[in-house]
ChimeraX commands (.cxc) that place a marker at each C-alpha (Angstrom):
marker #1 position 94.33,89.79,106.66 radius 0.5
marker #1 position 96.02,93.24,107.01 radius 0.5
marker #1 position 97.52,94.78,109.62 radius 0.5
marker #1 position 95.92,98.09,109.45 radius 0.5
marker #1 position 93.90,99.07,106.60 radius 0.5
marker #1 position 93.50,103.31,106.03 radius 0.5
marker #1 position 90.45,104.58,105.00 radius 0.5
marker #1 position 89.86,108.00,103.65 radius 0.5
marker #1 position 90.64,110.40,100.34 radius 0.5
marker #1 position 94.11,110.49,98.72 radius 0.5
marker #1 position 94.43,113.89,98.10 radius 0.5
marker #1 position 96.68,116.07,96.07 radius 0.5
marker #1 position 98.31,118.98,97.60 radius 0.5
marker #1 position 100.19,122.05,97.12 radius 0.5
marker #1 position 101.77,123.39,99.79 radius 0.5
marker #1 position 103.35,126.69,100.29 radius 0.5
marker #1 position 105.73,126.61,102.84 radius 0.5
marker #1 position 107.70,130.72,104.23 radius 0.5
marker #1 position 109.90,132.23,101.39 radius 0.5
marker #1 position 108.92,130.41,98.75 radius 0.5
marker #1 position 106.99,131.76,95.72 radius 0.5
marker #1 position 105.43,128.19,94.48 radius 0.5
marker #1 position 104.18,125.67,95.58 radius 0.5
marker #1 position 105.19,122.27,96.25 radius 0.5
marker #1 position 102.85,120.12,94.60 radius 0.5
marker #1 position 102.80,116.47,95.83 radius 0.5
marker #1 position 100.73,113.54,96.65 radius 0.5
marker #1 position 99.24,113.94,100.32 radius 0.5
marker #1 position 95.83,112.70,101.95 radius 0.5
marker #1 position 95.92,111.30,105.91 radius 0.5
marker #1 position 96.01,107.91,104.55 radius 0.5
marker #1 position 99.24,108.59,102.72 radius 0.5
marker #1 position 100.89,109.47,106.11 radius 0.5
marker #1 position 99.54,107.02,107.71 radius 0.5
marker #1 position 100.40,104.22,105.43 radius 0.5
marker #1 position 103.95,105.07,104.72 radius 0.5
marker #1 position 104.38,105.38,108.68 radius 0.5
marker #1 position 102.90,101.77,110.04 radius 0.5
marker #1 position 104.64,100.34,106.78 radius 0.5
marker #1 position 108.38,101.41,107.73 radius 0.5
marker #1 position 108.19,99.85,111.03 radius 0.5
marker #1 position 106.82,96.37,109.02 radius 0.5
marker #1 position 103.15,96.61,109.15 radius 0.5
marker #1 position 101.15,95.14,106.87 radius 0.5
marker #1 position 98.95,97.57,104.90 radius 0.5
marker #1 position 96.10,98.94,102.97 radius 0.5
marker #1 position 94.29,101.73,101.79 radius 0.5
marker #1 position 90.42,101.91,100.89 radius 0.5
marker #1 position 90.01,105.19,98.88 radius 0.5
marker #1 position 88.24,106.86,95.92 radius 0.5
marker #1 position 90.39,109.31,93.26 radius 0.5
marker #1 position 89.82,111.04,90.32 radius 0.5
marker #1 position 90.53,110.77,86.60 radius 0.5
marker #1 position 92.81,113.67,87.21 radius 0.5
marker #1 position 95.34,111.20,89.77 radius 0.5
marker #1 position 98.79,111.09,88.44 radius 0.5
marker #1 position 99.61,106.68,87.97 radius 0.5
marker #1 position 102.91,107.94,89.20 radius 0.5
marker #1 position 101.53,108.39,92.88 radius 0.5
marker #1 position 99.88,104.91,92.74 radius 0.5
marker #1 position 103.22,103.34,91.54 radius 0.5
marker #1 position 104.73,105.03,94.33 radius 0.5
marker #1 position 102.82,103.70,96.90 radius 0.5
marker #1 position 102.94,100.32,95.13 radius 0.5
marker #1 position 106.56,100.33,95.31 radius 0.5
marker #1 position 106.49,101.02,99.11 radius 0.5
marker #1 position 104.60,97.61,99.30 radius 0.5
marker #1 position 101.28,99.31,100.20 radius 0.5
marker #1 position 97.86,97.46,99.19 radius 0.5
marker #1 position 96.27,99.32,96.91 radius 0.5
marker #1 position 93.21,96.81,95.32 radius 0.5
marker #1 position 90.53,99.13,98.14 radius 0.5
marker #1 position 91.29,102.46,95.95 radius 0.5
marker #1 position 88.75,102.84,93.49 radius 0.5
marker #1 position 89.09,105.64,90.42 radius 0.5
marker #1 position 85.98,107.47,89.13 radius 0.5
marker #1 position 87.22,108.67,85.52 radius 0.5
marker #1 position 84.99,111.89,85.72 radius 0.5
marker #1 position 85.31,112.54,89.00 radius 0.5
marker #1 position 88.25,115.33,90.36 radius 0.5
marker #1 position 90.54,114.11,92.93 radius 0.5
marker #1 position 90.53,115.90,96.66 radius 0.5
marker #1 position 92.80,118.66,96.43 radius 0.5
marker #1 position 94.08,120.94,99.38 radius 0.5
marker #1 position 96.20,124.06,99.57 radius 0.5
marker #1 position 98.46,124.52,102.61 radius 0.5
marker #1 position 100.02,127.64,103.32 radius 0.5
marker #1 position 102.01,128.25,106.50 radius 0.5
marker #1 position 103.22,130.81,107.77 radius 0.5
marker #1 position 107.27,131.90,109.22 radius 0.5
marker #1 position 107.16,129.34,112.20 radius 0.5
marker #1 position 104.89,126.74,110.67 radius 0.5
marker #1 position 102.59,126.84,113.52 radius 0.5
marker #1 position 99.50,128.69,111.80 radius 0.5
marker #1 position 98.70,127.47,108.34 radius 0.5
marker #1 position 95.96,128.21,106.10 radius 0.5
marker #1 position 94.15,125.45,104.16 radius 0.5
marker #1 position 91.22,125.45,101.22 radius 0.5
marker #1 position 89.87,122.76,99.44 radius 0.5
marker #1 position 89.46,123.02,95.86 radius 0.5
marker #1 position 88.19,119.91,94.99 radius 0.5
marker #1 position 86.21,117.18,96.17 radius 0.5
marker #1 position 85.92,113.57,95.00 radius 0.5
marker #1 position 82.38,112.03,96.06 radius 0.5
marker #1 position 82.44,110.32,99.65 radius 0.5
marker #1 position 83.24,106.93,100.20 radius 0.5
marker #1 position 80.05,104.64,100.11 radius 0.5
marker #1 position 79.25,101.10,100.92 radius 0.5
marker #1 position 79.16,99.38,97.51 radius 0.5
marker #1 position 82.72,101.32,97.19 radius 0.5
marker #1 position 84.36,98.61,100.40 radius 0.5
marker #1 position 86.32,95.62,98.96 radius 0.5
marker #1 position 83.84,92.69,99.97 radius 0.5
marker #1 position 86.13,90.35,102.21 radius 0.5
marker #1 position 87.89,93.00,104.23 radius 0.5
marker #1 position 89.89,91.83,107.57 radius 0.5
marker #1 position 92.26,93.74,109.41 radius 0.5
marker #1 position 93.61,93.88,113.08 radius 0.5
marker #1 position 92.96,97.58,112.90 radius 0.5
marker #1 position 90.89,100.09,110.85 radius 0.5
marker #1 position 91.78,103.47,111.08 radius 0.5
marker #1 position 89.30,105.77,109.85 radius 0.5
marker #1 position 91.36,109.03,108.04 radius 0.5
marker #1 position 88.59,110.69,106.63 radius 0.5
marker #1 position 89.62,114.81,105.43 radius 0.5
marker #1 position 86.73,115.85,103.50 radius 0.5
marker #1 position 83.37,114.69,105.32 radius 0.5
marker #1 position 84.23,110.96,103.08 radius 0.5
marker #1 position 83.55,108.67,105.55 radius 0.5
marker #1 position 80.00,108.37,107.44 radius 0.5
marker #1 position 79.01,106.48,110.61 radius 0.5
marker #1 position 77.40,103.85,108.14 radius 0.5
marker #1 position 80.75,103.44,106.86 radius 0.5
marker #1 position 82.56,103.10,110.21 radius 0.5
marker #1 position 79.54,100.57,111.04 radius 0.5
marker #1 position 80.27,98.23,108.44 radius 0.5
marker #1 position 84.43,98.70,108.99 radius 0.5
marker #1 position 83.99,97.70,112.61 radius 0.5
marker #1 position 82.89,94.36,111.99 radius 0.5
marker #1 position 86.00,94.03,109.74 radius 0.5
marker #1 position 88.23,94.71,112.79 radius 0.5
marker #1 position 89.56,94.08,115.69 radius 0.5
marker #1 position 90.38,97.78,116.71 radius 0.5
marker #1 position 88.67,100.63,115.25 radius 0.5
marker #1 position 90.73,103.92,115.03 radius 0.5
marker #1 position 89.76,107.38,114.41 radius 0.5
marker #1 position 91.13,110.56,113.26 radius 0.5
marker #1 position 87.93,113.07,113.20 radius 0.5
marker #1 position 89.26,116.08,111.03 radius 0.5
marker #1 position 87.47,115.42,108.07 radius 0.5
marker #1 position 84.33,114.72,109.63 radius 0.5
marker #1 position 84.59,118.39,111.83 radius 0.5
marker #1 position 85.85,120.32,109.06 radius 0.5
marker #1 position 83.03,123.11,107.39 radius 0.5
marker #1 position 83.91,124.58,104.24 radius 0.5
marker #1 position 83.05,128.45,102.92 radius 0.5
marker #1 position 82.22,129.28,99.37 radius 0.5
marker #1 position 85.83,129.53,98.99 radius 0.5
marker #1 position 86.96,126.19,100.33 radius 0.5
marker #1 position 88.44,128.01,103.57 radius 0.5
marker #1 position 88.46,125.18,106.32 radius 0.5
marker #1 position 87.04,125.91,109.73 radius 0.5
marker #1 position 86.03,123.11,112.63 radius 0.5
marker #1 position 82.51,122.75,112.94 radius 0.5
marker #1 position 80.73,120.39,115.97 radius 0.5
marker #1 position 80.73,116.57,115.41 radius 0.5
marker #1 position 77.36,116.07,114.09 radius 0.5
marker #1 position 76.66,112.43,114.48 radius 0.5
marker #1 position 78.39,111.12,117.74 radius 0.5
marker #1 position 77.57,107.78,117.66 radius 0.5
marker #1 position 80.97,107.26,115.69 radius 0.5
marker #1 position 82.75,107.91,118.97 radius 0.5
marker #1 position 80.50,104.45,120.27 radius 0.5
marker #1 position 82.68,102.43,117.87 radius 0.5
marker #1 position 86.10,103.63,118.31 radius 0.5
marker #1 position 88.69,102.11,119.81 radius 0.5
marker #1 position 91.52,104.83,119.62 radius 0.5
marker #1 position 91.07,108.13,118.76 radius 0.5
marker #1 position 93.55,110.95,117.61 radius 0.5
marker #1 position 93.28,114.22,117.25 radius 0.5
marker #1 position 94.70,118.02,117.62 radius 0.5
marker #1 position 93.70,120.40,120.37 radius 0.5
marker #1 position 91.51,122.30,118.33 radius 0.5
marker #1 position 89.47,119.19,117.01 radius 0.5
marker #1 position 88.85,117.61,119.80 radius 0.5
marker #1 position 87.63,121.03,121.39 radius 0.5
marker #1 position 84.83,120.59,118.10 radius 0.5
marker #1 position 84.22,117.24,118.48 radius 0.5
marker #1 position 83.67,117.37,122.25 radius 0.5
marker #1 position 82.69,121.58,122.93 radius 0.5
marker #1 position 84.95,121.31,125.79 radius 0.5
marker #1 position 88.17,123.97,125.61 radius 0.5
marker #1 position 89.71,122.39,128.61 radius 0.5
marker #1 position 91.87,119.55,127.69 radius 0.5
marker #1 position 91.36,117.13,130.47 radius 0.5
marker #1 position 87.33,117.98,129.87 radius 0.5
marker #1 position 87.40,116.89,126.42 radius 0.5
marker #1 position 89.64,113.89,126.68 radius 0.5
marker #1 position 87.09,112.39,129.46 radius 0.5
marker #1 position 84.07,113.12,127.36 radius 0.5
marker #1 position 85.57,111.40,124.32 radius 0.5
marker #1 position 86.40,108.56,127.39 radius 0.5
marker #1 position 82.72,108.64,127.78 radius 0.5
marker #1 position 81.45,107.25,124.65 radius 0.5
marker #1 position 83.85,104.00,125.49 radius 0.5
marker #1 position 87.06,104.68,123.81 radius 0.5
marker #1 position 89.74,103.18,125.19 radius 0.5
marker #1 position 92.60,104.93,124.28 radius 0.5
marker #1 position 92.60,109.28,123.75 radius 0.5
marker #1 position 95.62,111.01,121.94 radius 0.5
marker #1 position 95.65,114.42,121.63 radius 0.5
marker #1 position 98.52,115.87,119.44 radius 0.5
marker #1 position 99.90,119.25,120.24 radius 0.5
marker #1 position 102.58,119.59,117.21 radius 0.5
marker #1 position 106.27,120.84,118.09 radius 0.5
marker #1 position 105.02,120.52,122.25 radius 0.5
marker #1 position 104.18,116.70,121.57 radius 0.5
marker #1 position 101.03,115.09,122.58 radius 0.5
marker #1 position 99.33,113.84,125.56 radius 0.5
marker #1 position 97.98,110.03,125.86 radius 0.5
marker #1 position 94.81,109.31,128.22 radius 0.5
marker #1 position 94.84,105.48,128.92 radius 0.5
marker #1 position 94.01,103.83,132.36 radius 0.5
marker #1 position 92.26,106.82,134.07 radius 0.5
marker #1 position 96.10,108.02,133.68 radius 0.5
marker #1 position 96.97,111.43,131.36 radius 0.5
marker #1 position 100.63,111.25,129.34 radius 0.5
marker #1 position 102.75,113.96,128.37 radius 0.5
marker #1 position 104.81,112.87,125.50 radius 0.5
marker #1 position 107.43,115.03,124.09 radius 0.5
marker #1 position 108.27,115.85,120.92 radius 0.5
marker #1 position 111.44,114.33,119.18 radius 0.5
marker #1 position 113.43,117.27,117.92 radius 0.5
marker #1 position 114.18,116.90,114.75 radius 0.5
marker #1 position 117.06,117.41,112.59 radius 0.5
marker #1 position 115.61,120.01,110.61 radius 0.5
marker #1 position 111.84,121.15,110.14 radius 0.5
marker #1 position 111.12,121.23,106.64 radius 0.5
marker #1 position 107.28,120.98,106.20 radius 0.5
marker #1 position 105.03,120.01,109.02 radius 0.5
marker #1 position 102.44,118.52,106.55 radius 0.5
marker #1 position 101.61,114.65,108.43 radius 0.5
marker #1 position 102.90,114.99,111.46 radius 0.5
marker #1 position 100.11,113.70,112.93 radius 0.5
marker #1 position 98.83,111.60,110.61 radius 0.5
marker #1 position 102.74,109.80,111.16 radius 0.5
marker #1 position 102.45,110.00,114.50 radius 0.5
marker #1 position 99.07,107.75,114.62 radius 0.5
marker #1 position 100.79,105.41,111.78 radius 0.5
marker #1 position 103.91,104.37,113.96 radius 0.5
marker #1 position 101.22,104.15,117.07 radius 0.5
marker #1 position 98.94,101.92,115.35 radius 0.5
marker #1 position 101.90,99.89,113.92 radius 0.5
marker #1 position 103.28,99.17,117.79 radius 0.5
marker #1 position 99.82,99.11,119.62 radius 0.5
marker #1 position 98.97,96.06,117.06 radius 0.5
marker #1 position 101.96,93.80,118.42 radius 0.5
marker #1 position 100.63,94.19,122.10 radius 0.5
marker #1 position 102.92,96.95,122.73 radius 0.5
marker #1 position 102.02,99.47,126.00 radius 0.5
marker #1 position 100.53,102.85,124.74 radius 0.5
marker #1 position 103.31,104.74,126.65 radius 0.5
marker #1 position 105.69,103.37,123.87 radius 0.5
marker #1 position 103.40,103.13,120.93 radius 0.5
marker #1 position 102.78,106.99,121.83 radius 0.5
marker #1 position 107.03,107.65,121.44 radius 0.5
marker #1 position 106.89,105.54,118.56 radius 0.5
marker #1 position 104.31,107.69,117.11 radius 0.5
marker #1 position 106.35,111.39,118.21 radius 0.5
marker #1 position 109.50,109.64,116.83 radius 0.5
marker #1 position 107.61,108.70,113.40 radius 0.5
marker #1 position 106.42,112.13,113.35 radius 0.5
marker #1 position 109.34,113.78,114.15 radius 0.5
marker #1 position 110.73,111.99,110.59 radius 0.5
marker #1 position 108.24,113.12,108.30 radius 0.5
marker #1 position 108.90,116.69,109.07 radius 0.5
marker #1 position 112.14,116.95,107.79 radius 0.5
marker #1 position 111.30,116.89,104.39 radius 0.5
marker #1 position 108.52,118.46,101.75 radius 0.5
marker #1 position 105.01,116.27,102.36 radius 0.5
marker #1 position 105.53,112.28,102.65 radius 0.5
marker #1 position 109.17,112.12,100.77 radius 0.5
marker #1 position 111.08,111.24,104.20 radius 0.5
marker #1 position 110.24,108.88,106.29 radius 0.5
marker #1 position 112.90,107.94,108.53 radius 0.5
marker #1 position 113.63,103.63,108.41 radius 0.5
marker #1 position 112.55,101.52,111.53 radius 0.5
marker #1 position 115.86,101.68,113.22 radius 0.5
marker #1 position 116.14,105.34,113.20 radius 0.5
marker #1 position 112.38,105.68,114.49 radius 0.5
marker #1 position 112.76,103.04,117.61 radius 0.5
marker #1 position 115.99,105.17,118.12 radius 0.5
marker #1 position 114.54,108.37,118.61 radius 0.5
marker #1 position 111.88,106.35,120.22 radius 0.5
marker #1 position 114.01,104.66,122.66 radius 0.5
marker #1 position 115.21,108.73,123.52 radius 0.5
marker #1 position 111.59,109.76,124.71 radius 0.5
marker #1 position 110.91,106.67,126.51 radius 0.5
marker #1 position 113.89,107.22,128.39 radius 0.5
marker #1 position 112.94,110.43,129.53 radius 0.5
marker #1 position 110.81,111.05,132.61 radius 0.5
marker #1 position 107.25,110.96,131.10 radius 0.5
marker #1 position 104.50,113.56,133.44 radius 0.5
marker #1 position 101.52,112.29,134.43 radius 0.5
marker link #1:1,2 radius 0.2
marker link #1:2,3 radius 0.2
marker link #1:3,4 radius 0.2
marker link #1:4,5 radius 0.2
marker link #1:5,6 radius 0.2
marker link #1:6,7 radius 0.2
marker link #1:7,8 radius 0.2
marker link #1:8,9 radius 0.2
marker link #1:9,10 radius 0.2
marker link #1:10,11 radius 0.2
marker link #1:11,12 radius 0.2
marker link #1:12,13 radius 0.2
marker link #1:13,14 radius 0.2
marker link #1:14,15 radius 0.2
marker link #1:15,16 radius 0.2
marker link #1:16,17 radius 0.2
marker link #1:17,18 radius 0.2
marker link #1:18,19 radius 0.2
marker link #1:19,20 radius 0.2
marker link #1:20,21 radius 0.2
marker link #1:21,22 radius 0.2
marker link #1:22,23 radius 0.2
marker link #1:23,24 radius 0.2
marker link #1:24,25 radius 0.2
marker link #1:25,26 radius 0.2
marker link #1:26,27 radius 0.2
marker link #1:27,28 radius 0.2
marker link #1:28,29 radius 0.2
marker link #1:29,30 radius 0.2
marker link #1:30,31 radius 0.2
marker link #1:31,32 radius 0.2
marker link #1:32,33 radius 0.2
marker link #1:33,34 radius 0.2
marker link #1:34,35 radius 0.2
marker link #1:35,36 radius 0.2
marker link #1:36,37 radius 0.2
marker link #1:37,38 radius 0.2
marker link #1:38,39 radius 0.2
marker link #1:39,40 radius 0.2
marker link #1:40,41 radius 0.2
marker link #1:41,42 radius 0.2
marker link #1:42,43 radius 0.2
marker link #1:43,44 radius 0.2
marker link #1:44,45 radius 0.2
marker link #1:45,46 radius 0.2
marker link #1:46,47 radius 0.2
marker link #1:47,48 radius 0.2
marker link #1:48,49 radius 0.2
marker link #1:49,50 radius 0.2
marker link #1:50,51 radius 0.2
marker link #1:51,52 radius 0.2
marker link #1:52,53 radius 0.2
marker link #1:53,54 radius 0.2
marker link #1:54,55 radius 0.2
marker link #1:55,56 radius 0.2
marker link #1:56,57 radius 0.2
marker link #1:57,58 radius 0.2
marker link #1:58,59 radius 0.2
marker link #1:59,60 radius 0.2
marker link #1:60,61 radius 0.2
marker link #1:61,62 radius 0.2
marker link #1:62,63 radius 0.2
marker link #1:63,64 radius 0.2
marker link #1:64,65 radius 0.2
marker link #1:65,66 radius 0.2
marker link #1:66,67 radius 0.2
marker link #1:67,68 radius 0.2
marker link #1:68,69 radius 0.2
marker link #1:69,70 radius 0.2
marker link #1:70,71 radius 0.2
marker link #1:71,72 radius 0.2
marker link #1:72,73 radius 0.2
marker link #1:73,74 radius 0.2
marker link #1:74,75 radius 0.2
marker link #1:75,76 radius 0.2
marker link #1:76,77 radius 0.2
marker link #1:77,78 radius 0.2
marker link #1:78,79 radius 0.2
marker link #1:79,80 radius 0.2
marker link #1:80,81 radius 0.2
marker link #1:81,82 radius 0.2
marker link #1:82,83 radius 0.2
marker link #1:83,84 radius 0.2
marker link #1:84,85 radius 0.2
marker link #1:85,86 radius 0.2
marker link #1:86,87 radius 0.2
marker link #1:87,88 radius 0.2
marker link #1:88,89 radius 0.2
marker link #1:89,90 radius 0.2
marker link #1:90,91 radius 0.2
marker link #1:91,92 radius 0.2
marker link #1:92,93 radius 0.2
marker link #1:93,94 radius 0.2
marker link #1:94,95 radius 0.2
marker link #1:95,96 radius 0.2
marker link #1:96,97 radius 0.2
marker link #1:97,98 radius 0.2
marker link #1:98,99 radius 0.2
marker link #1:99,100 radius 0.2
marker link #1:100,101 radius 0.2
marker link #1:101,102 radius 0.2
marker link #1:102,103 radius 0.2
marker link #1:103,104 radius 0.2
marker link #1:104,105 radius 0.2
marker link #1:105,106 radius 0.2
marker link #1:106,107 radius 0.2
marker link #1:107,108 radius 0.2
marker link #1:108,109 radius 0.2
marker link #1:109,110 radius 0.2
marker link #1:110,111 radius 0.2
marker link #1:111,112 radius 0.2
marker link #1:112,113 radius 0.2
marker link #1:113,114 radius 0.2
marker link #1:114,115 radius 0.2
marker link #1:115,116 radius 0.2
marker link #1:116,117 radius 0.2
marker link #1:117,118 radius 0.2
marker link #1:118,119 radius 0.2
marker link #1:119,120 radius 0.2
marker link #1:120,121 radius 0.2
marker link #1:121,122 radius 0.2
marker link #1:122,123 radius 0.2
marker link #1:123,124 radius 0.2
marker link #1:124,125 radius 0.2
marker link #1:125,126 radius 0.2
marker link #1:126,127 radius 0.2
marker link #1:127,128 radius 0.2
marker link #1:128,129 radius 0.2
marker link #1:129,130 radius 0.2
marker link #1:130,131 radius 0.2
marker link #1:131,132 radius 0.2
marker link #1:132,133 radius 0.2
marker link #1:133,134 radius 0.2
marker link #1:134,135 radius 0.2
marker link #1:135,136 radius 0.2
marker link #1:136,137 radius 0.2
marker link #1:137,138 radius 0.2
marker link #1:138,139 radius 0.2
marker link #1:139,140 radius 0.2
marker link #1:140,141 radius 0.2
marker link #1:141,142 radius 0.2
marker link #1:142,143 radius 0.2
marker link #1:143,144 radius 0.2
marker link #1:144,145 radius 0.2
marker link #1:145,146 radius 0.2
marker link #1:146,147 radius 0.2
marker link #1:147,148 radius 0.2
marker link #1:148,149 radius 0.2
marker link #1:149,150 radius 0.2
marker link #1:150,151 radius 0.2
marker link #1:151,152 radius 0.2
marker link #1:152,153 radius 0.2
marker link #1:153,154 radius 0.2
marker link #1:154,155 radius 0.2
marker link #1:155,156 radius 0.2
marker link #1:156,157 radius 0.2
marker link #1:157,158 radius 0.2
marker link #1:158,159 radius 0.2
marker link #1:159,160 radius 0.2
marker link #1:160,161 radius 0.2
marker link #1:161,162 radius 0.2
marker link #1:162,163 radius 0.2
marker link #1:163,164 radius 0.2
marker link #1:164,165 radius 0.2
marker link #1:165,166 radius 0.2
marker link #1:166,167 radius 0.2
marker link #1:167,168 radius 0.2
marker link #1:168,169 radius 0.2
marker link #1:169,170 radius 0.2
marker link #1:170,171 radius 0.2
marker link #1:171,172 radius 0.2
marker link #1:172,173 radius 0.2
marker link #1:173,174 radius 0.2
marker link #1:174,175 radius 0.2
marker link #1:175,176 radius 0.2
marker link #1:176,177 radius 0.2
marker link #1:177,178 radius 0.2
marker link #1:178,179 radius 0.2
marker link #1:179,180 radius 0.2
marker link #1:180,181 radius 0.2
marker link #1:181,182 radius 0.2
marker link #1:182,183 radius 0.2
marker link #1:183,184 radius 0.2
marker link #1:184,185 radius 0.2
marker link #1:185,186 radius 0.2
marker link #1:186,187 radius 0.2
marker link #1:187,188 radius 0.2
marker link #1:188,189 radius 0.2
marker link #1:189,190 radius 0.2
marker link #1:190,191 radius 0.2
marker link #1:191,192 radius 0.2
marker link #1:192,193 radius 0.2
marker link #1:193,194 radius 0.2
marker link #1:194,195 radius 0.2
marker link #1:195,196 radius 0.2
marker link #1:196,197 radius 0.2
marker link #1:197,198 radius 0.2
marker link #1:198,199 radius 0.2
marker link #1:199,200 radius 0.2
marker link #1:200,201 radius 0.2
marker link #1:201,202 radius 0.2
marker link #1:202,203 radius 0.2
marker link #1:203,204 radius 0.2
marker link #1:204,205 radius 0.2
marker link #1:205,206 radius 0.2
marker link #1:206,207 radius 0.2
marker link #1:207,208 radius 0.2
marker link #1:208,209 radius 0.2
marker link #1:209,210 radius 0.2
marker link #1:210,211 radius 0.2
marker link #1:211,212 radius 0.2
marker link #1:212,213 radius 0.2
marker link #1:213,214 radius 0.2
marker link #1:214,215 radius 0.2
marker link #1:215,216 radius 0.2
marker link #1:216,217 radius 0.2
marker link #1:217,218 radius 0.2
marker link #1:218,219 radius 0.2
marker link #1:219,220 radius 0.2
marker link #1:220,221 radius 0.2
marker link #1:221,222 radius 0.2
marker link #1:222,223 radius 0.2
marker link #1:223,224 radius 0.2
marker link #1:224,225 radius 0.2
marker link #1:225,226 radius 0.2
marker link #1:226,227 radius 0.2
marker link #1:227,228 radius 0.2
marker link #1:228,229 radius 0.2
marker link #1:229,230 radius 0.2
marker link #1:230,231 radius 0.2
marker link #1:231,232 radius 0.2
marker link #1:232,233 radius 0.2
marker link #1:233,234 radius 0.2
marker link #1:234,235 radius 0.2
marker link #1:235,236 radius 0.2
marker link #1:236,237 radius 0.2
marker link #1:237,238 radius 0.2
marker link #1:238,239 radius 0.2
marker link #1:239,240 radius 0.2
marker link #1:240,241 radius 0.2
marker link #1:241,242 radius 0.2
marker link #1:242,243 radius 0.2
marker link #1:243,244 radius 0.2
marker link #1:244,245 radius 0.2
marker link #1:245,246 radius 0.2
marker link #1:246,247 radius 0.2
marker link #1:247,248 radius 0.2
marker link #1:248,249 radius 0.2
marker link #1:249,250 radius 0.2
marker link #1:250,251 radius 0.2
marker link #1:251,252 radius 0.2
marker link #1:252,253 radius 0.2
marker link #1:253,254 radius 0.2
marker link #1:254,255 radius 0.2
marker link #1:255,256 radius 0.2
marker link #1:256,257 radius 0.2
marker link #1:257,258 radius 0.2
marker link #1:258,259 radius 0.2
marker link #1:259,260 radius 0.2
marker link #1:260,261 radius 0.2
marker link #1:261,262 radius 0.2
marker link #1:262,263 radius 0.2
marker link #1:263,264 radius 0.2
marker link #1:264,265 radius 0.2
marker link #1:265,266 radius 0.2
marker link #1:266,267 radius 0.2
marker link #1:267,268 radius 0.2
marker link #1:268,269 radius 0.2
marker link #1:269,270 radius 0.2
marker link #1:270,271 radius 0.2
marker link #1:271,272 radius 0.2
marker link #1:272,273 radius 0.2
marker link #1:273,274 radius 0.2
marker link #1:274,275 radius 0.2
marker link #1:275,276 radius 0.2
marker link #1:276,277 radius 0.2
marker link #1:277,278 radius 0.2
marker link #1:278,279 radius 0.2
marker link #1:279,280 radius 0.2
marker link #1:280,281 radius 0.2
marker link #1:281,282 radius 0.2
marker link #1:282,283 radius 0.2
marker link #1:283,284 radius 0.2
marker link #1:284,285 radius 0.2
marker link #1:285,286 radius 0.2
marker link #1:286,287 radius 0.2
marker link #1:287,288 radius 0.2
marker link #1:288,289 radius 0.2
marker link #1:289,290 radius 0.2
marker link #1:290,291 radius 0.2
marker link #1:291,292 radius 0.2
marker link #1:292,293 radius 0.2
marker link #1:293,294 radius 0.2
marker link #1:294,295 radius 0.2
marker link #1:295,296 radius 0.2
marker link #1:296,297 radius 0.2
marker link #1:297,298 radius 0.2
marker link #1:298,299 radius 0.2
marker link #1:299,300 radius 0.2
marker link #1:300,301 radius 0.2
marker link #1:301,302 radius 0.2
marker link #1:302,303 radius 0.2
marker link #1:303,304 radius 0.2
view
C-alpha cells in the first residue's frame, strides 16, 4: 500500500533558462516533481511509468536513493524516452516548450497487477495516460488526482506545444482533486473566467479545484468557498521548471493525513516555492523548512 503512486512519462529535459548559451540537461517529467515533493514531507511513494533505451541508470539510481518505488516503471529498449525543451524567457514567466520525443503511452498490460494506494495522481505530459487508464487506477484508490496538461497539450510538426480542448471529459467524472494552471483549465473547461471554469470542473463531481497562478500563487475551490493562496517568496528564483507539479506533491502528501485543504494548499506554495531555487528537481527544500514557510502563509490573512 502506497501513499500516493504518480503516474505519467519520466521525461528528459533541457532547459534553457535567460543568459545562458546551453542548456541544462536533467532528468524532469511531472512525476519527478511530484514524487520528490510528497516524499520529503514522509510520504510513501511510487511511480508507474514507461522510458526508453536511451534513459540514463543514473536517473533511476537517483530516484532510488530518494527512497522512491520504482518496480511500476517499465523500459522499452527500442523505444526513445519523452524529451522536452524549455526555454524561458528574462522574467521566467513566458517559456517556450517542444517535444522531441515521445515514448509510446502508458497501456493497461503496462500497470503493476496488485496496485493500492490512498491516492493516484494522474501526471500525464504527453497524451500517456487515457480515461481507460484512469478507469482501472480508480479502483486502485482511494482519491484520484489529476493534473490535465498532458492530456490538453497539441503538438505541431515541430513539437511546439499549444492547449487544445479536453477531448474525452468523462476523466473529470473520476477525479477527486484536480490541478491545473490558468491557461489549462481555460482548455479543459472553454471558460476564460476563472470562477466559470473552476465551477464547471465542480460540475463533473470533483471535490477539490486548484488552480495555480505561478509567482501570484494559486487559488483553492473547496466547500462552495474560493482561496487565494499566496506565493512563498523564495530565496532566489533559479528555474521555475515543477513548480506546480511540487506544489500538488506537498498537497497530496498533507491532504492524505486528513489535513484541511487551506493548509495542504500552503504546504503545496511552500513546496513549490523550494523547487524553484535551483536548476529542475536538484532542490527540494527538507520537511521542516517546507511546514516553515508553510506555517508563514497560513498565518497570513487568506481572501475568500
Amino acid at each position: 500500500m502506497f501513499d500516493i503512486a504518480s503516474v505519467g512519462h519520466f521525461c528528459i529535459d533541457s532547459i534553457f533558462l535567460p543568459k545562458k548559451q546551453t542548456p541544462y540537461i536533467i532528468l524532469g517529467g511531472s512525476v519527478t516533481y511530484v514524487s520528490f515533493s510528497a516524499k520529503r514531507l514522509g510520504a510513501n511513494v511510487a511511480i508507474i511509468s514507461k522510458i526508453g533505451g536511451d534513459f540514463p541508470e543514473a536517473y533511476l539510481w537517483w530516484l532510488s536513493q530518494e527512497g522512491i518505488n520504482l518496480s511500476g516503471v517499465k523500459r522499452v529498449a527500442e523505444e526513445k524516452t519523452t524529451r522536452f525543451e524549455l526555454k524561458y524567457d528574462d522574467t521566467f514567466c513566458n517559456r517556450k516548450l517542444r517535444l522531441t520525443s515521445k515514448t509510446a503511452p502508458i497501456m493497461v498490460e503496462d500497470l503493476p497487477n496488485a496496485l493500492e494506494a490512498k491516492i493516484v495522481h494522474l501526471a500525464p505530459v504527453a497524451n500517456e495516460v487515457s480515461y481507460e487508464i484512469a478507469e482501472r487506477l480508480k479502483k486502485c484508490a482511494g482519491v484520484l488526482s489529476l493534473d490535465p496538461q498532458g492530456i490538453v497539450r497539441v503538438f505541431d510538426e515541430n513539437g511546439g506545444v499549444s492547449n487544445g480542448a479536453l477531448m474525452d471529459k468523462r476523466i473529470l467524472e473520476l477525479v477527486n482533486v484536480y490541478k491545473s494552471s490558468l491557461e489549462e483549465i481555460e482548455a479543459v473547461t472553454g471558460e476564460s473566467e476563472l470562477k466559470s471554469a473552476v465551477k464547471a470542473v465542480h460540475s463533473f463531481g470533483v471535490e477539490t479545484v486548484i488552480v495555480t497562478l505561478g509567482m501570484k500563487g494559486a487559488v483553492l475551490s473547496v466547500d462552495e468557498t474560493l482561496y487565494e493562496i499566496p506565493a512563498y517568496t523564495s530565496n532566489e528564483l533559479v528555474d521555475p521548471t515543477g513548480a506546480g507539479d511540487a506544489f500538488i506533491g506537498g498537497f497530496l502528501a498533507e491532504y492524505l493525513r486528513g489535513e484541511d485543504a487551506l493548509w495542504c494548499a500552503c504546504v503545496g506554495s511552500a513546496a513549490a516555492s523550494t523547487v524553484v531555487e535551483g536548476v529542475g528537481p536538484t532542490v527540494f527544500g527538507n520537511g521542516a523548512e517546507i511546514y516553515r514557510r508553510a506555517n508563514v502563509l497560513y498565518g497570513k490573512e487568506i481572501k475568500h
